[in-house]
C-alpha positions as CSV (number, residue, x, y, z in Angstrom):
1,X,-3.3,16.8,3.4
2,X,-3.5,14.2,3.8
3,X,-6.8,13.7,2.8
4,X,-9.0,10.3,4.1
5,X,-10.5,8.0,1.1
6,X,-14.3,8.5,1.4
7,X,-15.9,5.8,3.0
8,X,-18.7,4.6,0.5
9,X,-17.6,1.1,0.2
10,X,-15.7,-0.5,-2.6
11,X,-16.6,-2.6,-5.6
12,X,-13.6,-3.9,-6.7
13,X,-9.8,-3.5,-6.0
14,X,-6.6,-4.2,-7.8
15,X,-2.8,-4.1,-6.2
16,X,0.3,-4.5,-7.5
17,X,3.8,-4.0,-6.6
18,X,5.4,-2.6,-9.1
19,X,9.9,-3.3,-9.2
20,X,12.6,-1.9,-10.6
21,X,14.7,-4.4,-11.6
22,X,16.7,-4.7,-14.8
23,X,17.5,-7.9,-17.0
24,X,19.8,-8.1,-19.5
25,X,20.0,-11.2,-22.4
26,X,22.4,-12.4,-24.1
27,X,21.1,-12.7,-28.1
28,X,23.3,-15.6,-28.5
29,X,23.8,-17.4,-25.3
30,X,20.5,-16.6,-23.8
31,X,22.3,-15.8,-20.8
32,X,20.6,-13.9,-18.2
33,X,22.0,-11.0,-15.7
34,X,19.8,-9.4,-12.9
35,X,20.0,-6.2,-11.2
36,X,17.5,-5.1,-8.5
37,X,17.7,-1.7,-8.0
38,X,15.8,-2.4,-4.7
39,X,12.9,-0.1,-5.8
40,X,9.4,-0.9,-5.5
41,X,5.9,0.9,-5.1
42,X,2.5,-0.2,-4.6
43,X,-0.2,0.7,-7.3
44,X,-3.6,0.3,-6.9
45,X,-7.0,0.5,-8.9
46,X,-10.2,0.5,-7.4
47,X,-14.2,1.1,-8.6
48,X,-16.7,2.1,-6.2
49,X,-20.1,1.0,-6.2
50,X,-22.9,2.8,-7.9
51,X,-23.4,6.1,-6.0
52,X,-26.3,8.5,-5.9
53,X,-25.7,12.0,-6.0
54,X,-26.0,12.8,-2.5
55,X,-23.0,9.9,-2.2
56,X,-21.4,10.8,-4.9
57,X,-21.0,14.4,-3.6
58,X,-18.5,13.4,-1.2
59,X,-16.3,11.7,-3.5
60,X,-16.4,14.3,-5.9
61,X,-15.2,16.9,-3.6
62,X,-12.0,14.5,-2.3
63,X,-10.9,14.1,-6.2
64,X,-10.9,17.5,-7.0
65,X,-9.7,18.5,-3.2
66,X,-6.5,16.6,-4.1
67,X,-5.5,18.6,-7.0
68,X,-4.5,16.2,-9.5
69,X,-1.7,14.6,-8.6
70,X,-0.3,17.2,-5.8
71,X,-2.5,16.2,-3.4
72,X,-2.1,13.1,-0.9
73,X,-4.6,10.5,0.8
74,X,-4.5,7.9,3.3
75,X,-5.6,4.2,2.0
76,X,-5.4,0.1,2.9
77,X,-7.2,-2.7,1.1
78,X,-10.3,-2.8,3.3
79,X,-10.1,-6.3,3.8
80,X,-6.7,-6.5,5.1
81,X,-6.6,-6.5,8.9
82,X,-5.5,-8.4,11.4
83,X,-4.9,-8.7,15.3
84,X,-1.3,-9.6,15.3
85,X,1.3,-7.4,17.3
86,X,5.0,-6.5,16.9
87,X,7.5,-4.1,18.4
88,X,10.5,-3.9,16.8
89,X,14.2,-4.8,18.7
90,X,16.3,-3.4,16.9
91,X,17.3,-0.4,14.2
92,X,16.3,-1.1,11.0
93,X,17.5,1.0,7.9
94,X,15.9,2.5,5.0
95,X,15.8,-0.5,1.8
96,X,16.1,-3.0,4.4
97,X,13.6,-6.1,4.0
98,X,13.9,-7.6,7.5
99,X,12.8,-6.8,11.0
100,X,14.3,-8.2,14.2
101,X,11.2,-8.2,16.8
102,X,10.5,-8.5,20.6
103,X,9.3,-11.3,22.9
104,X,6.1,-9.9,23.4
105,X,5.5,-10.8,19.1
106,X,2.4,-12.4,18.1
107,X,2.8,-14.7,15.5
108,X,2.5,-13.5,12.0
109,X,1.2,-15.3,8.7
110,X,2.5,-15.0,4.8
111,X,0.4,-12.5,3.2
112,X,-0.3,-10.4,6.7
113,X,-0.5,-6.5,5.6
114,X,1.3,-3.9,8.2
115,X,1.6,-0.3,8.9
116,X,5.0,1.3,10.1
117,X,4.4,5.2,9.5
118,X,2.9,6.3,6.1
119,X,3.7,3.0,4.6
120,X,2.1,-0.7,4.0
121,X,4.0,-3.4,3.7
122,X,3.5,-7.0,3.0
123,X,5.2,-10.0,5.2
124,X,6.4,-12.3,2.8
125,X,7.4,-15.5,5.2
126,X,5.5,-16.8,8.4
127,X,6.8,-16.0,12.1
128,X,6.0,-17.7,15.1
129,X,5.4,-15.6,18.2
130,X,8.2,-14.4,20.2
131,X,11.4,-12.6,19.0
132,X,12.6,-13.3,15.6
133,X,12.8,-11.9,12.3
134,X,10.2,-10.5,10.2
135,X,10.6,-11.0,6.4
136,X,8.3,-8.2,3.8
137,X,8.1,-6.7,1.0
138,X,8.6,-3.8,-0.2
139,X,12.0,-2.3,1.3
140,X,11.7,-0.1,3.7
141,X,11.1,3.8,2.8
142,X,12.9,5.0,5.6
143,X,14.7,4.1,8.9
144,X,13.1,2.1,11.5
145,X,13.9,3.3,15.6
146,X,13.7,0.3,18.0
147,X,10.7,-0.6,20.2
148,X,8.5,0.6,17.2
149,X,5.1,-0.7,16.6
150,X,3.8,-2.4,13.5
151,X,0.0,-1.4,13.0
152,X,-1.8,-4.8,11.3
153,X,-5.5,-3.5,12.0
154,X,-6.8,-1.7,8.7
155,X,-2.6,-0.7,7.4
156,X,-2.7,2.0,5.6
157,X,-0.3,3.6,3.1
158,X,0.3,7.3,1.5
159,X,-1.2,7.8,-2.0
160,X,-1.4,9.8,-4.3
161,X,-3.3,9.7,-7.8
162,X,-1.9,8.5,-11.0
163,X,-2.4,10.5,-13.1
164,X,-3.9,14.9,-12.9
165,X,-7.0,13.7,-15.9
166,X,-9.6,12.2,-13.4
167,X,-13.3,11.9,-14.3
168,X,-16.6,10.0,-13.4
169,X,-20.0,8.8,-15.1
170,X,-23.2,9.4,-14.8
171,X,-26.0,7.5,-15.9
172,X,-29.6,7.8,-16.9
173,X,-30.8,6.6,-13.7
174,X,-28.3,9.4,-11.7
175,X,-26.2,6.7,-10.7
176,X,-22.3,7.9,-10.5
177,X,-19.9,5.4,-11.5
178,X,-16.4,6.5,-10.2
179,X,-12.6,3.9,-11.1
180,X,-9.6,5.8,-9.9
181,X,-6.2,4.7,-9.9
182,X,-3.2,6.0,-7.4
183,X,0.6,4.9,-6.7
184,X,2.1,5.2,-3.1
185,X,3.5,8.5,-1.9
186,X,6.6,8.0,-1.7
């Protein structure tokens, strides 16, 4: 483990991030009070195309390989990738939503997915090239050594699958139909 997402293309994707963050209302004043609890995971739902059974063989093996929910694989939106580079300046700590990075920075666009260790993250506001600060989303899972690279070609996170009940289709034409749905291993 763990395991690499079988490469038979993808029909459709869905991520979210999901956050734990509590509100509480007032019933008479309508008065609102926040609390984020700084948690936050990626969830993700995807459908693969139509398979035959030799293609389908392959995927069948790396859902039951993983054991339910036990098991762990690597996966990034395949669309996602970019040719931006950062190295971090500076220590940053686990929950903390900012990087400090060096000179040699490229500049780096809202919406750009990265890669630092098992985990994607998201930047959330642009950066021109050079040193500054990087701005993402979700808090970082752990801490964060200076001169570290970020990885924007094809990020990648740790998964894991929703749920242990996971099961495919088969139609009359031996076609396999296969939606599976995973959270981040955190």
């Amino acid at each position: 483990m763990p395991l690499a997402f079988p490469t038979v293309g993808i029909q459709n994707i869905t991520m979210r991030l999901k956050r734990s963050v509590a509100v509480t209302e007032s019933p008479f004043t309508y008065d609102q009070q926040v609390f984020d609890h700084k948690g936050a995971i990626w969830q993700c739902e995807v459908t693969l195309p139509p398979l035959s059974h030799a293609d389908a063989r392959s995927v069948e093996a790396f859902i039951v390989g993983l054991k339910g929910r036990s098991g762990t694989f690597t996966f990034g939106h395949p669309l996602h990738t970019s040719t931006a580079t950062s190295t971090t300046s500076g220590v940053s700590d686990a929950r903390d939503e900012t990087l400090t990075t060096t000179a040699g920075s490229s500049a780096v666009t809202a919406g750009t997915y990265f890669q630092l260790g098992d985990y994607l993250y998201m930047v959330t506001e642009d950066k021109s090239s050079g040193s500054g600060t990087l701005k993402f989303q979700p808090p970082l899972r752990g801490q964060i050594a200076s001169g570290t690279a970020l990885d924007f070609t094809l990020p990648k996170s740790l998964w894991r699958l929703a749920s242990n009940d996971i099961g495919w289709s088969t139609d009359i034409a031996s076609m396999y139909g296969f939606s599976l749905a995973f959270v981040e291993a955190i």
